[in-house]
DSSP file (Angstrom, degrees, kcal/mol; ACC not computed):
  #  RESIDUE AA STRUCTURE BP1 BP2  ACC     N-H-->O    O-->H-N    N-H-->O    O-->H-N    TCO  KAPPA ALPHA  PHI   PSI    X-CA   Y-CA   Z-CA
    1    1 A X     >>       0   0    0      0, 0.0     4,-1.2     0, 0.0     5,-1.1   0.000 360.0 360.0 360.0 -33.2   -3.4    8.3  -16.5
    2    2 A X  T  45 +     0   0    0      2,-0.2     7,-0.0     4,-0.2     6,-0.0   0.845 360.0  50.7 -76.1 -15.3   -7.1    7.7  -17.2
    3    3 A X  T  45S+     0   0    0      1,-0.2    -1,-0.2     2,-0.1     0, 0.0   0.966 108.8  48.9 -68.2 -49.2   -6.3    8.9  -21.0
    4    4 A X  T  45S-     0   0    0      3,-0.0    -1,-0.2     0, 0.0    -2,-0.2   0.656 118.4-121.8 -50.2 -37.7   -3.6    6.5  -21.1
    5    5 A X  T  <5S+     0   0    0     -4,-1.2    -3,-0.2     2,-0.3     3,-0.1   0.967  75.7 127.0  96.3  73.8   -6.3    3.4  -19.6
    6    6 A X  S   <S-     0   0    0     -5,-1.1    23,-1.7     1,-0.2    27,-0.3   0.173  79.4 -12.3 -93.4 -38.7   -4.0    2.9  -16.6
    7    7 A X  E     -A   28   0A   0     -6,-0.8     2,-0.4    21,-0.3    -2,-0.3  -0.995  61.0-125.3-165.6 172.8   -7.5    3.4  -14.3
    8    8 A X  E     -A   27   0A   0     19,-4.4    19,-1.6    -2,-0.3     2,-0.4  -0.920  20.9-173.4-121.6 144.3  -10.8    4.5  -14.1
    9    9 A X  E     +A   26   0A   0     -2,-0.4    17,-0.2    17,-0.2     2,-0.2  -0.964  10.4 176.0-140.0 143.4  -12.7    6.8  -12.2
   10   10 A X  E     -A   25   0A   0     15,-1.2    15,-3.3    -2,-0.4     2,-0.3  -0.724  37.7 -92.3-129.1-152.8  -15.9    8.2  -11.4
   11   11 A X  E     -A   24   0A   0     13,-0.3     2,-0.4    -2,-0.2    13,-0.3  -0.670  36.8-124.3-102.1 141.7  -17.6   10.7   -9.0
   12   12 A X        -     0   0    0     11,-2.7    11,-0.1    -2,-0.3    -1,-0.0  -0.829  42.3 -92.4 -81.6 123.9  -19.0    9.5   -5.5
   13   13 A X        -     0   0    0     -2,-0.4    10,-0.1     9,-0.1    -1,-0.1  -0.213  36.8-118.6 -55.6 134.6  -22.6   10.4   -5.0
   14   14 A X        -     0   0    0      8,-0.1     2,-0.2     1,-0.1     8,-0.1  -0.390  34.9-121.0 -44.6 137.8  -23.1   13.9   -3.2
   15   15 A X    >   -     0   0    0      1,-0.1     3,-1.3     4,-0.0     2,-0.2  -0.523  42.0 -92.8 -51.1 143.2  -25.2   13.0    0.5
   16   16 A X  T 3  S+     0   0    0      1,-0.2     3,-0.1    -2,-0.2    -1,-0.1  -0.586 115.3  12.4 -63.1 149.7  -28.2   14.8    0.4
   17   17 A X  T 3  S+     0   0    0      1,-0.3    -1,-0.2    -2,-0.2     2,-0.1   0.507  94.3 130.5  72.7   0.6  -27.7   18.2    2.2
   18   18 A X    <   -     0   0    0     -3,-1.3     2,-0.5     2,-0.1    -1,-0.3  -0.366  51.1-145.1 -82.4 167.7  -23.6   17.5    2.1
   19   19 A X        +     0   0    0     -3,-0.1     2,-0.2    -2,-0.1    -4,-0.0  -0.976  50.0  39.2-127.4 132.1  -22.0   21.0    0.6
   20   20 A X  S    S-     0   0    0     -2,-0.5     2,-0.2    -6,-0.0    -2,-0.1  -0.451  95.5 -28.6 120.3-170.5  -19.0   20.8   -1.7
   21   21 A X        -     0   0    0     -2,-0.2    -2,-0.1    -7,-0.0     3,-0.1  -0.471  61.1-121.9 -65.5 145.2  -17.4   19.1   -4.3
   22   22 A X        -     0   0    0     -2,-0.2     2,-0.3     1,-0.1    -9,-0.1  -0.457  40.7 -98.7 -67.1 146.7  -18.1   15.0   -4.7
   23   23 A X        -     0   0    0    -11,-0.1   -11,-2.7   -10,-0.1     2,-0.3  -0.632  22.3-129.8 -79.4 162.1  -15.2   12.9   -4.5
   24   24 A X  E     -A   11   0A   0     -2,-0.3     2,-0.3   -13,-0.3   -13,-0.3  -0.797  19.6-158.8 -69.1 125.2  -13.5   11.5   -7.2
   25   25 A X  E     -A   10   0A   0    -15,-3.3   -15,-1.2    -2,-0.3     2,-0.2  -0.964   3.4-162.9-107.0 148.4  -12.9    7.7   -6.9
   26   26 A X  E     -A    9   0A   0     -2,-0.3     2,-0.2   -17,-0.2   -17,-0.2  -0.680   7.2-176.9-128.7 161.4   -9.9    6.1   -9.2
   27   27 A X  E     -A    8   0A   0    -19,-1.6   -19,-4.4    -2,-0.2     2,-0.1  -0.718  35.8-107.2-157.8 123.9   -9.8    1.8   -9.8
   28   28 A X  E     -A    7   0A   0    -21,-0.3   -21,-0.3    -2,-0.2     2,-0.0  -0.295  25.7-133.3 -36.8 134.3   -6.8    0.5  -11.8
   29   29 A X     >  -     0   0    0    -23,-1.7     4,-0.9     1,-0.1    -1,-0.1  -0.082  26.7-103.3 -99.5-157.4   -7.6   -0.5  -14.9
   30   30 A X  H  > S+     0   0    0      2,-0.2     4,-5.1     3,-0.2     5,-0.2   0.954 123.5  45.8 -58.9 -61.0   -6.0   -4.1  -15.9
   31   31 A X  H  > S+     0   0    0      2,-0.2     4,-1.7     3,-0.1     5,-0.5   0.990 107.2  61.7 -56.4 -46.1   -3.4   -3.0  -18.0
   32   32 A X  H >> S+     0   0    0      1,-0.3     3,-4.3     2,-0.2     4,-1.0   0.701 101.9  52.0 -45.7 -93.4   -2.6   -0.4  -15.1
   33   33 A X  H >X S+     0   0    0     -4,-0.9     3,-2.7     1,-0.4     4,-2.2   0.637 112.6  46.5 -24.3 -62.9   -1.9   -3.4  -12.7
   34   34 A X  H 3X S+     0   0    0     -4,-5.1     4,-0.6     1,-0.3    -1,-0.4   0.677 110.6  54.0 -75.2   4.5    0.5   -4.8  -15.4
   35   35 A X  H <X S+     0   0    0     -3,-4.3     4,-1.3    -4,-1.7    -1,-0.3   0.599 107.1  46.0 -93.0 -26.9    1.8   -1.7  -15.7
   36   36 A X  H XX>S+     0   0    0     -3,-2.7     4,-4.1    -4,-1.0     3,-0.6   0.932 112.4  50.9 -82.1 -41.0    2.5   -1.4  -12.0
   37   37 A X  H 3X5S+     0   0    0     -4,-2.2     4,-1.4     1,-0.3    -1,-0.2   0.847 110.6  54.2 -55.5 -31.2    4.2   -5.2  -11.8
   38   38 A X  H 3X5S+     0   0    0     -4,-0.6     4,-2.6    -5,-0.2    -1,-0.3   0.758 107.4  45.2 -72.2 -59.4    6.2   -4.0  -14.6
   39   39 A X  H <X5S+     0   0    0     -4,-1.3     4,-3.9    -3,-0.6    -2,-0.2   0.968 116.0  49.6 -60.2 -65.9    7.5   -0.8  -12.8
   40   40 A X  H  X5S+     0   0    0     -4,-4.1     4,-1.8     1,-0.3     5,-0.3   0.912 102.6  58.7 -64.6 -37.6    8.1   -2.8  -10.0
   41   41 A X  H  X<S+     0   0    0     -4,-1.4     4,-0.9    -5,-0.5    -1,-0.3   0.992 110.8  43.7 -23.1 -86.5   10.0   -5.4  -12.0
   42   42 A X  H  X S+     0   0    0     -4,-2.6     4,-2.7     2,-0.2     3,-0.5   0.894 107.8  58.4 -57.2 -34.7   12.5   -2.8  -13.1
   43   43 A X  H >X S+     0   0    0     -4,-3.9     4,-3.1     1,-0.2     3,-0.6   0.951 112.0  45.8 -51.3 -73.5   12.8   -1.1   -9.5
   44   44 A X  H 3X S+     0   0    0     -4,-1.8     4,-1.0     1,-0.3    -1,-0.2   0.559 107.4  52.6 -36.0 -28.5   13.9   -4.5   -8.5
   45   45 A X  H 3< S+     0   0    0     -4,-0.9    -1,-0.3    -3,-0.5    -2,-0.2   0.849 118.3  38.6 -95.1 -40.5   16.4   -5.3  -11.3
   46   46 A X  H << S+     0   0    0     -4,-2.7    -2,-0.2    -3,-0.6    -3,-0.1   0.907 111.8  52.5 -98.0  -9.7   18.3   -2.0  -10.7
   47   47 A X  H  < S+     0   0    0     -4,-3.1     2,-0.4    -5,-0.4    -1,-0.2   0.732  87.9 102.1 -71.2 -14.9   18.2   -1.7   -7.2
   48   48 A X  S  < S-     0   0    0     -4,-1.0     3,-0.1    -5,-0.2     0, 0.0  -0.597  91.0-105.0 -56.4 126.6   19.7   -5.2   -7.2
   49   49 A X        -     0   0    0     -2,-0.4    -1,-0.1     1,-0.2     3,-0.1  -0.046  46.8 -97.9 -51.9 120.4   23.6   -5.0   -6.4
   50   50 A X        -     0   0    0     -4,-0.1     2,-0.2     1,-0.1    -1,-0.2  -0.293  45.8-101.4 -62.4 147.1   25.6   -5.7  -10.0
   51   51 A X        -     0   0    0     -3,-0.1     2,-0.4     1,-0.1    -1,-0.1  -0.476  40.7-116.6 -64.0 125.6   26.8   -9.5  -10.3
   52   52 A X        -     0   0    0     -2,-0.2     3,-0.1    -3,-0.1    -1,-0.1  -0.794  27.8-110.5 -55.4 117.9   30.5   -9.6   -9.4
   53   53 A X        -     0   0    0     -2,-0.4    -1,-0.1     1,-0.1     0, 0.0  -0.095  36.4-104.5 -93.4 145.1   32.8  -10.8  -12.2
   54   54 A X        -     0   0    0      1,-0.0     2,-0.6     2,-0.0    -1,-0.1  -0.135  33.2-126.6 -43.3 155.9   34.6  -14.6  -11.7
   55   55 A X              0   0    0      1,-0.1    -1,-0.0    -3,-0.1    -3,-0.0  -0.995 360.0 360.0-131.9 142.6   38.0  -14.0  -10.8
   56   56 A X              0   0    0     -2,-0.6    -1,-0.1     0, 0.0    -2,-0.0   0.275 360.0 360.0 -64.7 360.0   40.4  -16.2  -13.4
């Protein structure tokens, strides 16, 4: 997703004397965020219930 420039991330500084891997921290990038409104957009249009036809 960060190849794509959906978010960005970097490493969280090691504590001194802390042992292991740093975390990783991720922040959406812009486009991600329209990407997500976008998703959620379509969730919303096909989980809405199809329009019933007029009856003649």
């Amino acid at each position: 997703m960060q190849e794509k420039g959906y978010l960005e991330s970097r490493q969280e500084p090691l504590p001194a004397g802390a042992i292991g891997l740093p975390r990783r921290l991720y922040r959406p990038t812009g486009l991600g965020l329209k990407v997500l409104d976008a998703w959620h957009a379509a969730e919303r249009a096909f989980a809405a219930p199809p329009a019933r036809p007029e009856e003649a």
